[in-house]
C-alpha positions in Angstrom: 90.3 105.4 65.4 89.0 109.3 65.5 91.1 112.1 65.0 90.4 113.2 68.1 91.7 109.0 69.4 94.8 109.4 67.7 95.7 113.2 68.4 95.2 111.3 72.6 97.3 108.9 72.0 100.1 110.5 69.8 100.1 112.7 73.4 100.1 110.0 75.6 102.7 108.6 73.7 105.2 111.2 73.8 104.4 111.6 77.7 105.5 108.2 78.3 108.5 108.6 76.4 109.3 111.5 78.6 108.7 110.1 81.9 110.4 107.0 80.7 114.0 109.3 79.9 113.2 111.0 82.9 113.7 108.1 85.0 116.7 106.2 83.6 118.0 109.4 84.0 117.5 109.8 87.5 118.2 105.9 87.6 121.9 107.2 86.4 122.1 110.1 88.8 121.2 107.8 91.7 123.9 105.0 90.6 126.6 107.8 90.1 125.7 109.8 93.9 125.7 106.0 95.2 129.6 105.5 93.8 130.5 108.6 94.8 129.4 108.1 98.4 132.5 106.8 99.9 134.3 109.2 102.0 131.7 111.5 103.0 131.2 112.3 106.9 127.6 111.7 108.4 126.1 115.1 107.5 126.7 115.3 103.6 125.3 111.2 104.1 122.3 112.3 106.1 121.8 115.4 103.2 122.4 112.4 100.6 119.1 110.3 102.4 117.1 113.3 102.4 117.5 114.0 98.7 116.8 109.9 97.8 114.1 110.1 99.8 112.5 113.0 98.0 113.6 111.0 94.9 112.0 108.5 95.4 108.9 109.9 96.3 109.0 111.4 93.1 109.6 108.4 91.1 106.7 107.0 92.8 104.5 109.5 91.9 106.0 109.3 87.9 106.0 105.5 88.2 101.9 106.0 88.9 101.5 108.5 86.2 103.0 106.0 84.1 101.0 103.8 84.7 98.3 105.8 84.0 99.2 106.2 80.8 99.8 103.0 79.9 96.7 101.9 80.6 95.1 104.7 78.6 97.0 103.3 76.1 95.4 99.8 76.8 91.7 101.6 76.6 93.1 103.1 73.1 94.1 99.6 71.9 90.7 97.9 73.3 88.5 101.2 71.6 87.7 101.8 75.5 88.8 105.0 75.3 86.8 107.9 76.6 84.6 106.2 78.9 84.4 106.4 82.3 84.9 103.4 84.5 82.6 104.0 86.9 79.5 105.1 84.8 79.9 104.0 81.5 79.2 107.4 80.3 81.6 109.4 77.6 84.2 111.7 79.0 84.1 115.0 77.6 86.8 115.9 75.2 88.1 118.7 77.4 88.4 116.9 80.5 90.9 114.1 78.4 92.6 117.3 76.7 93.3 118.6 80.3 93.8 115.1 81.6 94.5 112.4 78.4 94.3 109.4 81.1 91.2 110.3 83.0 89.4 107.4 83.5 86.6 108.7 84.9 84.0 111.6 83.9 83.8 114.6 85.9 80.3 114.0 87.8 81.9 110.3 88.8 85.2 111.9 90.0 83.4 115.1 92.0 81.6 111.8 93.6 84.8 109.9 94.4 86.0 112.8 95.7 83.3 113.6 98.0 82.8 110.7 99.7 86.7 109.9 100.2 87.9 107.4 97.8 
């Protein structure tokens, strides 16, 4: 593995650790709100479903970034790494420095983007 491989992955590494704490801790908040929910008239509840709902949306977008980099991880492990999925082509080193699970190179992505997908 390249220095360049390794210093990618020792990143991707330590962001999936992150997100990881991030939501057991939010795991821990939700559990604790839930207990404490008893005894509370309808508006604090319907403030309570307004702030799981954001939650959640939240966790869903950190549950897809996590997924992400875990299978950026997966390309590191199969020496897959730095290719893009569509073309085949190498992805420039800044465009994984800016964005360590890209899977796809810029001109591919631009693409995607224009025609909707």
């Amino acid at each position: 593995m390249d220095a360049f491989t390794q210093e990618m992955q020792e990143r991707l590494l330590a962001e999936r650790d992150e997100l990881l704490k991030k939501l057991n801790s939010e795991e821990d908040n939700f559990r604790q709100e839930a207990l404490s929910a008893s005894g509370r008239d309808s508006s604090d509840l319907a403030s309570d479903d307004a702030a799981y709902r954001k939650m959640e949306a939240l966790n869903a977008m950190d549950a897809k970034r996590l997924k992400a980099i875990e299978s950026a991880l997966k390309r590191i492990a199969d020496g897959k790494y730095g290719f893009c999925l569509q073309c085949g082509k190498k992805i420039p080193e800044g465009r994984l420095r800016a964005i360590p699970s890209a899977v796809l190179c810029i001109d591919c992505k631009t693409e995607n983007e224009r025609l909707g997908r």
